[in-house]
C-alpha positions, 0 to 999 in steps of 0.5 A, a space after each residue: 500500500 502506498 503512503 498518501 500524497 502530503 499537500 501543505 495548503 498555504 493560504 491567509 484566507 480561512 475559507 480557501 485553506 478549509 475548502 481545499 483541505 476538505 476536499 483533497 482529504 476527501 480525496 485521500 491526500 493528508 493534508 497540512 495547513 498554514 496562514 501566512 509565510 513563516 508559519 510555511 516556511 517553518 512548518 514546510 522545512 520541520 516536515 517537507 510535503 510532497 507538494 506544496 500549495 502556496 498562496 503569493 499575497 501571504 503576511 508575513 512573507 510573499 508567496 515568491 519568497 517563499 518559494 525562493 527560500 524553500 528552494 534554496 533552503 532545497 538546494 543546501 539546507 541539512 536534511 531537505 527534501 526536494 518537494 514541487 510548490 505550485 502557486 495559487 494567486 489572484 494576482 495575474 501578471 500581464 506579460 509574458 515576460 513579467 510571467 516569466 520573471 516571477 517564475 524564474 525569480 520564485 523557482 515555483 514549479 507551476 501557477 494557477 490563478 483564483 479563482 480556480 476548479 479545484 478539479 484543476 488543482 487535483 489535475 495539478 497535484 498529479 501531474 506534479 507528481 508523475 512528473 517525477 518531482 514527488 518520491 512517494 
């Protein structure tokens, strides 16, 4: 039997955390919460996830940051673990160069936009992780 996919949905709006952790649990995933950017960054480094959800417009510290740092952090931190994050944001950029920018600055490994179907997001988790990107 294999061990479920561990999601970590961050989000600073209760609804949207509460929503998608219901929903992916319903679906098998073990799920983990946070409300804002260093609560991520602590509780993704303490116990890495399998995939990340992250939301960019947290308190605290950005979505961007975040990413950025956990990929560092990836990169050369003891005991990391090599985890994909996908971004979920209202916020749409309006050029495909800025686009390309964030993504490159973030090192996020795939963006969807709010609001979203959460069976995109389910499609996105799977595709994450057949991808390679996820050793369960």
């Amino acid at each position: 039997m294999t061990e479920p996919i561990k999601v970590m949905v961050v989000d600073d709006e209760p609804d949207i955390v509460e929503t998608l952790e219901y929903s992916l649990q319903l679906r098998g995933y073990e799920v983990t919460t946070a409300y804002d950017g260093l609560e991520a960054l602590e509780r993704a480094k303490a116990s890495p996830p399998d995939v990340l959800l992250l939301d960019v417009m947290l308190p605290g510290c950005n979505g961007y940051e975040v990413s950025r740092l956990l990929k560092e952090w990836m990169d050369t931190g003891p005991g990391a673990r090599r985890f994909p994050i996908l971004l979920l944001t209202a916020r749409r950029v309006n050029s495909p160069e800025r686009e390309k920018f964030i993504a490159t600055w973030s090192r996020a490994d795939a963006c969807l936009y709010k609001p979203f179907e959460l069976e995109t997001v389910v499609a996105k988790i799977e595709e994450l992780v057949a991808e390679g990107a996820v050793e369960i």
